[in-house]
N, C-alpha and C positions, 0 to 999 in steps of 0.2 A: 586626524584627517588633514589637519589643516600644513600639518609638515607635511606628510606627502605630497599636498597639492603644491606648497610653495619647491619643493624638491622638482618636480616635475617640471615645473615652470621654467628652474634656472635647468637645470639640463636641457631643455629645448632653449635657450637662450645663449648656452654655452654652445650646440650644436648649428646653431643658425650664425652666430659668429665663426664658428669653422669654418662652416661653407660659405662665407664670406656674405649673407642672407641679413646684414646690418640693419636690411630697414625692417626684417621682420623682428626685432625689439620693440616693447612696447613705447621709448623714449623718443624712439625714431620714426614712428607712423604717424607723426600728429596731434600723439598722446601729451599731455601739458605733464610733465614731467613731477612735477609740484602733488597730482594725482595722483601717483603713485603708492603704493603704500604696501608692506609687505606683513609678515606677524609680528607681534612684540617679541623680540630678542630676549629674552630674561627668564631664568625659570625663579620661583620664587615659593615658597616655604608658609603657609599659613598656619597659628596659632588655634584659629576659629575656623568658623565653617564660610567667612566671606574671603573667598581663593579670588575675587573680580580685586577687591579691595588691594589683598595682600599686592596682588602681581603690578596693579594700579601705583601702589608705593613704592614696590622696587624699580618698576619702573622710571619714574620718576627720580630718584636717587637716582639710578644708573645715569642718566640723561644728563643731572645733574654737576657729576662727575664728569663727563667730557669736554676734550679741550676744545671743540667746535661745537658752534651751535646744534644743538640736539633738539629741541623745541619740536613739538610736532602740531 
């Protein structure tokens, strides 16, 4: 559910930049940008039955690995 909703989200964000609608982005109304926050990027693979955990560390590695701050 939660890709759908993030899917949704950037198609209306991609169509409102179309129509030239810039300040209906969440970045641009006010919103503190720093707020933001989308799903964790990562699919990740668990051993055991703790999938919070597993995705927790790959996360983490992934983040790890980049060449900008990734830090959340």
């Amino acid at each position: 559910m939660g890709i759908i909703r993030y899917r949704r989200m950037l198609r209306a964000a991609i169509a409102a930049v179309k129509e030239g609608r810039e300040e209906a982005l969440p970045m641009k109304n006010g919103t503190d940008p720093a707020a933001l926050t989308g799903p964790v990027s990562n699919d990740a693979l668990a051993t055991g039955e703790d999938l919070a955990a597993a995705t927790a560390e790959s996360d983490a590695a992934r983040r790890a690995a980049c060449p900008w701050d990734a830090h959340v």
